[in-house]
C-alpha positions, -999 to +999 in steps of 0.1 A: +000+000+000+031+023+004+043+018-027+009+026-044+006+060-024+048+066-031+037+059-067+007+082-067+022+113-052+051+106-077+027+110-107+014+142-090+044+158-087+055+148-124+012+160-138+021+196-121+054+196-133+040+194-171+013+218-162+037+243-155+057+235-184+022+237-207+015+268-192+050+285-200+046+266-234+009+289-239+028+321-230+054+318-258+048+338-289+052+307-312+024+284-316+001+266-341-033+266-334-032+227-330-004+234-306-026+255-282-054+234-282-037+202-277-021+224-244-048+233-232-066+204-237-037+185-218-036+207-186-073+206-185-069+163-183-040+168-156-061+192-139-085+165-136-063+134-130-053+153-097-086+160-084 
């Protein structure tokens, strides 16, 4: 049981690590439009899988 909780928090720490890079990714000035979306989309699912 432990290791599933050591497990679970590591995922955490890794999904907010790749929101933060998504969201830094959003503020740059050079994106596609498929490029945003799929960002956005992803944090949104992140967002999620931590709740």
């Amino acid at each position: 049981m432990n290791h599933e909780i050591e497990r679970l928090n590591e995922s955490k720490l890794q999904w907010e690590n790749d929101i933060k890079m998504y969201k830094e990714f959003l503020k740059s000035k050079s994106k596609t439009f498929e490029g945003k979306y799929g960002a956005q989309e992803y944090i949104l699912y992140l967002l999620l899988k931590i709740e």
